[in-house]
C-alpha positions in Angstrom: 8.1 -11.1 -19.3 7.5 -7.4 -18.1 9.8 -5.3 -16.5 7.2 -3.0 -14.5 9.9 -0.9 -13.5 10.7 0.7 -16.9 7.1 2.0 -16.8 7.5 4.4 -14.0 5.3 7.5 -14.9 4.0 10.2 -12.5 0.6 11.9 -13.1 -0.5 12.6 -9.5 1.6 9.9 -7.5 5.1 10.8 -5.9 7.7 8.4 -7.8 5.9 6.9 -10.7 3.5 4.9 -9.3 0.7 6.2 -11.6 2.9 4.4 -14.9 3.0 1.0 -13.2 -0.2 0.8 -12.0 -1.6 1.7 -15.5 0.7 -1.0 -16.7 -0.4 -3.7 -15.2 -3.9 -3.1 -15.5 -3.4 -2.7 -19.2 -1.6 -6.3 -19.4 -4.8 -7.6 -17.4 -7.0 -5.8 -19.7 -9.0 -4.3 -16.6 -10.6 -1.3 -18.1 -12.8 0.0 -15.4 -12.6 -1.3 -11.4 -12.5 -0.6 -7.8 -9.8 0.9 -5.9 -9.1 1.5 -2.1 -6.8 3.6 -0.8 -5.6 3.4 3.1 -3.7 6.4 4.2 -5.5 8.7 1.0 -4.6 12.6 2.3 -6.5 14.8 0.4 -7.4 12.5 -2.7 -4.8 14.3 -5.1 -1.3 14.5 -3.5 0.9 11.7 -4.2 -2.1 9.7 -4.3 -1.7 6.2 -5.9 -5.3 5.6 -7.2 -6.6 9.5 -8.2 -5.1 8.8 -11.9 -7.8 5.8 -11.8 -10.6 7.7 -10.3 -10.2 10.9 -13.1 -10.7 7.4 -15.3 -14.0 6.3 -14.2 -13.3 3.8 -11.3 -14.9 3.7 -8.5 -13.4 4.0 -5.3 -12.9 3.5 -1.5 -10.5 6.4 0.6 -9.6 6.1 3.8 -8.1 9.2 6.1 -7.3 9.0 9.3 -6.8 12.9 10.0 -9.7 15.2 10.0 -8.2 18.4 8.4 -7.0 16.0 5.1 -10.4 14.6 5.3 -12.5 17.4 4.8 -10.3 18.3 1.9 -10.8 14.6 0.9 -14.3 15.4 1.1 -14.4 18.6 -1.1 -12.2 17.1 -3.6 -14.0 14.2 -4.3 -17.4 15.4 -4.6 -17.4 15.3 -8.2 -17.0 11.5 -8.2 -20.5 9.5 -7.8 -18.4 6.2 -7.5 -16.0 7.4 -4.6 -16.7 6.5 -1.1 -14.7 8.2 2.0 -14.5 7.5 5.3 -12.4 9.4 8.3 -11.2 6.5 10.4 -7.8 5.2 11.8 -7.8 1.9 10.7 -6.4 -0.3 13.6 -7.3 -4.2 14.5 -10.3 -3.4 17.2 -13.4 -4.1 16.3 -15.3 -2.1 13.6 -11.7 0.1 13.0 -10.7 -2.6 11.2 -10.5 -2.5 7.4 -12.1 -5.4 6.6 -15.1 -3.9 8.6 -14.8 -0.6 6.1 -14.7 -2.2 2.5 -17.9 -4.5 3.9 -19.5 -1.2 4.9 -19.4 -0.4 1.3 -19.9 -3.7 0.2 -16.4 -3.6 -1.8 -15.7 -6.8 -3.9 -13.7 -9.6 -2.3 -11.1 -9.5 -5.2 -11.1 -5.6 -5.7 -8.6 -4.3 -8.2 -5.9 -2.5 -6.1 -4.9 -1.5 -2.2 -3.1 1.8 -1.8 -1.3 1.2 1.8 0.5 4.0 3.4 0.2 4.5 6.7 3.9 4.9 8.3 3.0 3.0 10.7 1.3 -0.6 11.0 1.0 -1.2 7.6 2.2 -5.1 7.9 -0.4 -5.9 10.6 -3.5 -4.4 8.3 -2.4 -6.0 5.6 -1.7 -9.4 7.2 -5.3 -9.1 8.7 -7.4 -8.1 5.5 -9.4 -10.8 4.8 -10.2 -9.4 1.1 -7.4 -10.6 -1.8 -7.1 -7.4 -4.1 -5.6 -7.9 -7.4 -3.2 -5.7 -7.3 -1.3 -4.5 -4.0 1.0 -1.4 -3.7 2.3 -1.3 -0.1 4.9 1.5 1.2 8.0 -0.1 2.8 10.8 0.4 5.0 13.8 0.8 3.2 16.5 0.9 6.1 16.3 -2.4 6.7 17.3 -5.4 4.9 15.7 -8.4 7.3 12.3 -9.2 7.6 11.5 -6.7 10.3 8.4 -4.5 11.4 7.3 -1.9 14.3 4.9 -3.8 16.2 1.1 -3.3 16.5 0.0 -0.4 18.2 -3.3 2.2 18.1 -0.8 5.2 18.8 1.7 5.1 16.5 2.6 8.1 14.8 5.6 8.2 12.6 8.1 10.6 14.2 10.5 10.9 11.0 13.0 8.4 12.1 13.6 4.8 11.1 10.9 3.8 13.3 8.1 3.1 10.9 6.5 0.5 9.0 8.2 -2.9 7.9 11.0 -3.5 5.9 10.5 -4.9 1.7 11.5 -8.5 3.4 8.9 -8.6 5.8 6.4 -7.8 3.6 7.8 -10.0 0.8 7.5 -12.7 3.2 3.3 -11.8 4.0 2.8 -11.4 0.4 3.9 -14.8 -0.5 2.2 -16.4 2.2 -0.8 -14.4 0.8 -0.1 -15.8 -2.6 1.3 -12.6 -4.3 4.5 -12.2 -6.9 6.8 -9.0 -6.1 6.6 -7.5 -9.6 7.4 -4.0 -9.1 9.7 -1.7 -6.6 10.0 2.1 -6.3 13.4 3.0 -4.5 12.8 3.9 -0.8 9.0 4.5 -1.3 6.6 1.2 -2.5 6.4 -2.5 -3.3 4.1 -4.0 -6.2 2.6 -7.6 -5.3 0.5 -8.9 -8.3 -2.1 -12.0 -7.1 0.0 -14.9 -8.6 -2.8 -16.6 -10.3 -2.9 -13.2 -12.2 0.7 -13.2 -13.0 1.3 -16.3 -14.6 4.6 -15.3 -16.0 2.8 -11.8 -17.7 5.6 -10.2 -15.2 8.9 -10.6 -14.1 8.8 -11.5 -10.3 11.6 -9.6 -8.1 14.1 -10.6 -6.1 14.3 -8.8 -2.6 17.2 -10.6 -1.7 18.6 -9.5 -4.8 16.4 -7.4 -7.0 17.0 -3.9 -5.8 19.6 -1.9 -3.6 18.2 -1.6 0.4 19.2 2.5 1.2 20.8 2.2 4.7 20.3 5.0 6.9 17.6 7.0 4.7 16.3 8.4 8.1 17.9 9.7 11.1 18.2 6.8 13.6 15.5 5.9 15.9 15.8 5.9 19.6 17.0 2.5 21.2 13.7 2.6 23.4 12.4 2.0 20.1 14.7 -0.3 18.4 14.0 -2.7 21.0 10.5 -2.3 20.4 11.3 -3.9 16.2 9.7 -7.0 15.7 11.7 -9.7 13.9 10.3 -12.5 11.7 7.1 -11.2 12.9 4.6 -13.9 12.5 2.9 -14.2 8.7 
């Protein structure tokens, strides 16, 4: 079986990202696909799916702030097969994602989700009703439980430990959603694989186990808001 991790490569994504991805997508002999990416900045930096786009794919970016958007815009004006939208993606009605990718009439079983939000990144995920292939998902790396922010429209990361959920929580969602953990960059993003894909092609992770949880990688958030932390949240 694969080890993903010893394929960490950086073209455009911030810890190797770009490596993996092409990794698995090579094992699945997937040439050519879709990709969406939620939390997508200017298109370029640190950006999970550009190394796909300069490829060929086609595409589906999401920003949320309206100074990275227009740069969004200008730097993907090149590419026929890229859509972009400026929305904060939230659970209300026609904010939600599933309400973007049917705007663009995006395949049910698309080829990879780029989530990075710093914020409520378990609750869109658990709510997508689309099953991408592939799944790279930034977690919390503070915590060891299964353990999120809760749900809110006004969150905005403040640079403490109050963001996100932790690599347990979203563990837990992903195989509930019927993913394998087959991939982990330290303090920065999780690899689920759809499990009908994997069929043993790569070696499923551990998180109880796997990989070393960095306590205190952020200065500590306020106990207003560690009372706020949802635990077990609901999958």
């Amino acid at each position: 079986m694969i080890d993903l991790r010893k394929y960490a490569a950086s073209v455009y994504s911030q810890k190797g990202e770009d490596g993996m991805i092409k990794k698995v997508f090579d094992t699945l002999q997937i040439n050519t696909g879709h990709a969406v990416e939620l939390g997508a900045w200017d298109g370029i930096y640190c950006s999970n799916v550009y190394n796909l786009i300069k490829k060929g794919w086609s595409a589906t970016l999401i920003e949320g702030d309206k100074k990275k958007y227009s740069e969004l815009v200008q730097n993907m004006s090149e590419y026929k097969g890229v859509d972009t939208e400026l929305k904060i993606i939230s659970l209300e009605k026609d904010n939600t994602l599933n309400d973007v990718l049917n705007k663009f009439n995006v395949p049910d079983d698309f080829d990879i989700l780029s989530l990075d939000l710093d914020g409520c990144d378990y609750w869109i995920w658990r709510a997508l009703k689309f099953k991408p292939k592939l799944v790279v998902v930034e977690y919390n790396s503070n915590w060891e439980d299964a353990i999120t922010v809760p749900y809110s429209t006004e969150h905005v990361w403040d640079g403490t430990q109050y963001y996100g959920a932790s690599g347990k929580a979203l563990c837990d969602l992903a195989s509930h959603k019927g993913y394998d953990l087959i991939g982990h960059v330290p303090n920065s993003n999780l690899f689920f694989l759809d499990s009908n894909l994997n069929n043993g092609l790569f070696e499923v992770l551990d998180i109880d186990t796997g990989f070393h949880i960095s306590k205190n990688h952020h200065k500590p958030m306020s106990p207003e808001n560690f009372n706020k932390l949802v635990i077990n949240p609901p999958l």
